[in-house]
C-alpha positions in Angstrom: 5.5 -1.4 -21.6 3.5 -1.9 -18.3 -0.1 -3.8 -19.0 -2.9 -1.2 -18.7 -4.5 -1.7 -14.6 -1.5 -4.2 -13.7 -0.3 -4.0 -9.8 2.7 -6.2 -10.4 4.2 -4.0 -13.4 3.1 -0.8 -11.7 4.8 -1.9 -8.7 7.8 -2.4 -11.4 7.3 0.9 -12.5 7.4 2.8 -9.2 10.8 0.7 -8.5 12.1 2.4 -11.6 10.6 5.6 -10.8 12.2 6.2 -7.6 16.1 4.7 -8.6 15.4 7.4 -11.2 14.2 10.5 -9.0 17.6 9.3 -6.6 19.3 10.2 -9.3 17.8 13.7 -10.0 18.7 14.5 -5.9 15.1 13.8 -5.2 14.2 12.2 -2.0 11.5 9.1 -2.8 11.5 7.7 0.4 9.9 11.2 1.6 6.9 10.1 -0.7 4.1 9.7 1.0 1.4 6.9 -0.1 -1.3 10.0 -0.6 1.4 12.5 -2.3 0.6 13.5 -5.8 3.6 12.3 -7.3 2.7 8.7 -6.6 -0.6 9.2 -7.5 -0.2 10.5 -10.9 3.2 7.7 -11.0 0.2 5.1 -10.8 -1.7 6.7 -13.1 0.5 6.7 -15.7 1.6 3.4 -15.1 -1.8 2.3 -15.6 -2.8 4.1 -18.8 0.4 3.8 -20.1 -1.1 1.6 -23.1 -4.6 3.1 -22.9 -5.8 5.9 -25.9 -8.5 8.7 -25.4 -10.0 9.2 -28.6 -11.1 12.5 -27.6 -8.3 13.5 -26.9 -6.5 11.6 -29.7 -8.7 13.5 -32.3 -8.1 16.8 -30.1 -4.2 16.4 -30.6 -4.6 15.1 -34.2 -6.8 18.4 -35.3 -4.6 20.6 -33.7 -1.1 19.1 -35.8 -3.3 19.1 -38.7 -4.3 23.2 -38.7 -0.5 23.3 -37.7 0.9 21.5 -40.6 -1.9 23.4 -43.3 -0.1 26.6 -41.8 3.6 25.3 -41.9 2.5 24.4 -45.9 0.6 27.5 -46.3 2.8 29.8 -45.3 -0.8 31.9 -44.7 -0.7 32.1 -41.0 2.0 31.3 -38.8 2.4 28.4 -37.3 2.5 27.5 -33.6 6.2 28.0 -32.0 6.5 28.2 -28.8 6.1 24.9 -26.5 2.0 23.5 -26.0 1.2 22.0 -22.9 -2.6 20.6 -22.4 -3.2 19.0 -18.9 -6.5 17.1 -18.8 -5.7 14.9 -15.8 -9.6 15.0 -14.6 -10.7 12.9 -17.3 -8.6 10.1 -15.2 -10.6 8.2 -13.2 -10.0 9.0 -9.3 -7.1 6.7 -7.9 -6.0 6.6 -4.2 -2.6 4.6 -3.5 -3.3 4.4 0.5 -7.1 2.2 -0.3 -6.9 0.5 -3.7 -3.1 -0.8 -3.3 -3.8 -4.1 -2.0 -5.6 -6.9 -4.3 -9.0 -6.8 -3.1 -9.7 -2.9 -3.1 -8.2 -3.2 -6.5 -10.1 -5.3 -7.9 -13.2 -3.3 -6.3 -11.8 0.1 -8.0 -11.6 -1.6 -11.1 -14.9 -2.9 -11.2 -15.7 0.5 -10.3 -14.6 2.3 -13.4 -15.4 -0.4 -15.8 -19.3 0.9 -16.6 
């Protein structure tokens, strides 16, 4: 697992990410330093380790209700596929200004209040 806000591993990471998207036909080298996909590939690098309780106890309530109605048999449970997006509660990364060591450290002191 990559250390939570670690350039070197992320830069791992993104090495890993893009010998995988080769394999899937896509073209990494297209990847632009302010495209999404590198953005959120940071991202994810970096929280990798990190828990949101909020969302932890969001998640945890909601497999909760669903297992009471699994055991229940009362109400029917959730079937189809859940998807919850809450990318905003990220803090705001940019790959083309916080990528070298200084601005990094500087963004990081940034989000640590």
């Amino acid at each position: 697992m990559p250390k939570p806000w670690n350039m070197e591993d992320c830069s791992k990471f993104l090495k890993l990410s893009k010998e995988i998207a080769v394999r899937y036909n896509e073209k990494p080298e297209e990847w632009k330093a302010d495209d999404f996909q590198l953005r959120l590939l940071h991202l994810f690098c970096f929280q990798a380790q990190g828990v949101f309780n909020p969302m932890a106890a969001f998640f945890g309530g909601f497999v909760a209700q669903e297992c009471v109605k699994a055991i229940t048999q009362k109400f029917t449970p959730t079937i189809q596929c859940f998807y919850y997006d809450a990318s905003e509660v990220l803090p705001e990364f940019d790959p083309t200004k916080h990528c070298d060591q200084a601005a990094f450290d500087e963004f990081l002191k940034s989000i640590d209040t």
